[in-house]
C-alpha positions, 0 to 999 in steps of 0.5 A: 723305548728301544729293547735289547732282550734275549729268551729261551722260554720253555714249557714245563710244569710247575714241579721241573725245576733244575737250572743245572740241567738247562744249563748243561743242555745250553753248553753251560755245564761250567757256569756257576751260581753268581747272584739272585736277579730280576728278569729287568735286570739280566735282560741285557747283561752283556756280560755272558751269563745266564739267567733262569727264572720261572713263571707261569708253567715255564722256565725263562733264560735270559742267555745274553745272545748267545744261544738265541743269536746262534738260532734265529741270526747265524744258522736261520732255519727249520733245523735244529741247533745243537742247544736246541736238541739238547733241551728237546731231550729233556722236554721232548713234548714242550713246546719251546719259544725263542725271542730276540730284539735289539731295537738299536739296529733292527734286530728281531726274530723268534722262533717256536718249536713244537714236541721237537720240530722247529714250526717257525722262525722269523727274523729280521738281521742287523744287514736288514735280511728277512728269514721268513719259515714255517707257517703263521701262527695267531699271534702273528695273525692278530697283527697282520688283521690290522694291516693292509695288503698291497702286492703281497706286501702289509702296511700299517698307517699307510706307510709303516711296512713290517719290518717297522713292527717287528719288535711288536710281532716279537713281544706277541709271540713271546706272549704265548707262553708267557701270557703278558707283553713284556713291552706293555704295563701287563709285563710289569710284573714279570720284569721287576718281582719274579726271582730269577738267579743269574749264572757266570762261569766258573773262574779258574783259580791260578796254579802253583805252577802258574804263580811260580811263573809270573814271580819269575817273569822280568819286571819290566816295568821297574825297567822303564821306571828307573828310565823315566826317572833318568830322563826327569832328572836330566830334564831338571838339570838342563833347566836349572843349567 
């Protein structure tokens, strides 16, 4: 099965539920309530919205690449992005896992941070480039024990090497805090039962203003009807000539 998911899974207790807060600390003080959803239903929306649930201890936003993208693809470091500072403010003791595939380009990469520092990224970009920061933790680990090292490079099955199993390292560090793999039978549950509501931003109604405007605006299109007509009728005429 090729996957196409992104999640910001943060540590937090049971009692700290407040979406508008996560969503202002995203940049998305602007989205609004759109619907109620399932984490199987929002995981690749492609739509912008922003999707929060919460399971065992943690709060999960499906964010539609937006924020996870930004981390792991386009500023790939140890260093902060300015969405992750903003949710370190408000969960300066978390610790705060970032989970990204999209299997139908090889796209994978995760990051974990701790009581406010970035610990660890791994990502694997669409242009094929391994950023690869911080130490490994056990759920890596437990992955690596499997393989077999050859000149400092792992294969698996003799010749499956590691960006092949990047999807498989993803799900596990995801895991950690989620306790299953959403790509395993165990996840079931989390994808198809638990709520989670679905965010979108807020449509701007037109002015006053604006509608005067557009009542204004020429009608074109009465133009190049009356001009079709014209050429029909004379298409008529010549054959009936």
């Amino acid at each position: 099965m090729g996957w196409k998911v992104s999640l910001i899974i943060i540590e937090s207790s049971k009692e700290l539920r407040n979406d508008e807060s996560i969503l202002n600390a995203l940049g998305k003080g602007d989205y609004i309530f759109d619907s109620e959803t399932t984490l199987e239903e929002s995981i690749y929306p492609r739509d912008h919205s922003m999707s929060i649930g919460y399971y065992r201890g943690n709060i999960i936003v499906s964010d539609d690449y937006q924020i996870t993208s930004k981390s792991l693809e386009l500023e790939p470091s140890l260093r902060l992005i300015n969405e992750e500072k903003n949710l370190c403010s408000i969960f300066p003791t978390a610790e705060i896992i970032s989970v990204a595939c999209h299997s139908v380009v090889s796209y994978h990469g995760y990051s974990i941070i701790q009581g406010g520092k970035k610990i660890r990224i791994k990502a694997m970009s669409s242009d094929g480039e391994i950023i690869n920061l911080g130490k490994k933790i056990k759920e890596e680990e437990e992955i690596y024990k499997t393989g077999i090292e050859k000149d400092g490079q792992y294969f698996w099955d003799e010749e499956m090497t590691e960006d092949g199993l990047m999807e498989e390292f993803t799900f596990n560090v995801a895991r950690r805090r989620l306790g299953v793999n959403l790509n395993h039978a165990n996840g079931d549950q989390l994808l198809e039962d638990i709520p989670f509501k679905k965010y979108l931003p807020k449509k701007s109604k037109p002015t006053v203003e604006d509608i005067d405007v557009l009542k204004k605006k020429p009608k074109y299109w009465i133009g190049i009807l009356i001009v079709a007509i014209f050429f029909i009728i004379r298409k008529l005429y010549t054959i009936l000539s």
